[in-house]
C-alpha positions in Angstrom: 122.4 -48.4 40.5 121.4 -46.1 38.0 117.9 -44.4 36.6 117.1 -42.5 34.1 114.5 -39.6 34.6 112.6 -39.6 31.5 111.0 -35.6 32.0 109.4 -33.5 29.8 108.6 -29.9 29.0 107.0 -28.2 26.7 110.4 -25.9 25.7 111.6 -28.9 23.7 110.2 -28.6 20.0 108.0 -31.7 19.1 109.3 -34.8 17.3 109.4 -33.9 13.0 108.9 -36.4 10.3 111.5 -36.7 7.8 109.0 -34.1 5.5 109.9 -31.5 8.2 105.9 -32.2 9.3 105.4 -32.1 13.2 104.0 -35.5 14.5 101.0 -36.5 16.5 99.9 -39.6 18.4 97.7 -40.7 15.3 100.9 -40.0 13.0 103.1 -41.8 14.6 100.9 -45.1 14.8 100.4 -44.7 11.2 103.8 -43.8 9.3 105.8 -45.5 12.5 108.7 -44.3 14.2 111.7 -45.2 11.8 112.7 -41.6 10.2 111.3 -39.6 13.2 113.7 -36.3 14.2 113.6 -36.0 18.3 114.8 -33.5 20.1 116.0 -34.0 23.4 118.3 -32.6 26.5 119.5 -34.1 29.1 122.0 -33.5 31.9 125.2 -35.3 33.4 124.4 -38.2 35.9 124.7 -37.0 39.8 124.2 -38.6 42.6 121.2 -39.5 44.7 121.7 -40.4 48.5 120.5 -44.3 48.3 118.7 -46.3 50.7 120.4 -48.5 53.1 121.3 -52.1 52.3 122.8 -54.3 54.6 123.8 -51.7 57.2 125.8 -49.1 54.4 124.5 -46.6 52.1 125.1 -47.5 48.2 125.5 -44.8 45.6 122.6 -44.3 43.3 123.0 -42.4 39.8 120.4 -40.4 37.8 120.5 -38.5 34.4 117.7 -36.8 33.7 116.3 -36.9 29.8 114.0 -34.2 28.8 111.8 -34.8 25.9 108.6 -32.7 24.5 105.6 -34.0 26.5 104.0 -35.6 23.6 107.0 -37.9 23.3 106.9 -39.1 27.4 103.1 -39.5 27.6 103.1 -41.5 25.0 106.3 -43.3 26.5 104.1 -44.2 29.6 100.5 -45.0 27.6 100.5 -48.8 27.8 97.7 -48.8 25.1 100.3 -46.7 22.8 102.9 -49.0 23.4 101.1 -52.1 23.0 100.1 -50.9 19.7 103.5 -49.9 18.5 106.1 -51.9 20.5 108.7 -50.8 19.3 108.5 -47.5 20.8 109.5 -47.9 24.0 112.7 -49.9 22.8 113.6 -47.0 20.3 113.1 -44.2 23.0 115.5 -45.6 25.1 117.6 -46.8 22.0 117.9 -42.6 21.3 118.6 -42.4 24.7 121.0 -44.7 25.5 123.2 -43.5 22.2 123.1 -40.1 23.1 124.3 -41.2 26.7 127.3 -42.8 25.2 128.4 -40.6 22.8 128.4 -37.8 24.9 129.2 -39.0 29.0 130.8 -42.3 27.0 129.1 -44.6 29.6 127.4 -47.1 28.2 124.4 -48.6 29.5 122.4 -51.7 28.6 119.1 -51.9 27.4 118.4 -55.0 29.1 118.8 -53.7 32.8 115.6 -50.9 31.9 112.4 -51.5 33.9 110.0 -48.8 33.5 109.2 -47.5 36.5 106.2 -44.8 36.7 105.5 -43.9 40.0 109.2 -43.9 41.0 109.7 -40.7 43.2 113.3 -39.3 44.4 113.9 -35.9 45.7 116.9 -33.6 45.4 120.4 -34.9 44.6 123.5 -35.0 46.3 126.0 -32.6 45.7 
C-alpha cells in the first residue's frame, strides 16, 4: 500500500500564472488551472510500520508532497473542487509525473482516495 502525504508550508512560493502574476482562490476559478506554474517538494517514499492483516504485518509506503498552503486547502475545500473539478485530478496529475520522473515509480490515478483525516505517525527506518 502506498499514500501520499499531500503537506504544505508556507516556504514553498505560491502557484504563478503564466504572466508571472501570483494566484488566488478567486483567480484560479476564473482563468482555470491550465497554464498555472506550481512549485512543489517532496521526499523519497519510506516506510511506515503497517497494521496487521491476517496475522502478519504488510509494508506500507508514504511520500510526502509539499505544496504552498494555498494550493492543499484548496485541495481539501469540497466547495472549491466541486466548482472546478478538475482540480483535484490535475494536482495529483503534477504529482504523479513528478513521482515518475524522478523515483521512476509510477502510480495510477485510479487507486487515489482522498483521505483527510488519515493520521500516521513516524516512519520506519
Amino acid at each position: 500500500m502506498k499514500f501520499l502525504n499531500m503537506t504544505s508550508h508556507k516556504l514553498v512560493e505560491m502557484p504563478v500564472a503564466h504572466s508571472g502574476q501570483k494566484v488566488t482562490r478567486d483567480w484560479i476559478l476564473t482563468h482555470g488551472i491550465a497554464s498555472l506554474q506550481v512549485p512543489f517538494d517532496m521526499g523519497s517514499f519510506r516506510k511506515v510500520k503497517g497494521e496487521r492483516a491476517e496475522g502478519a504485518k504488510h509494508t506500507t509506503w508514504c511520500i510526502d508532497v509539499v505544496f504552498n498552503p494555498l494550493m492543499v486547502q484548496l485541495f481539501v475545500d469540497d466547495a472549491f473542487c466541486n466548482a472546478m473539478e478538475s482540480f483535484r485530478p490535475w494536482v495529483i496529475g503534477l504529482t504523479l509525473k513528478r513521482i515518475e520522473e524522478s523515483l521512476n515509480v509510477k502510480l495510477e490515478p485510479s487507486s487515489i482516495k482522498l483521505m483527510k483525516d488519515f493520521r500516521y505517525k513516524a516512519g520506519a527506518l
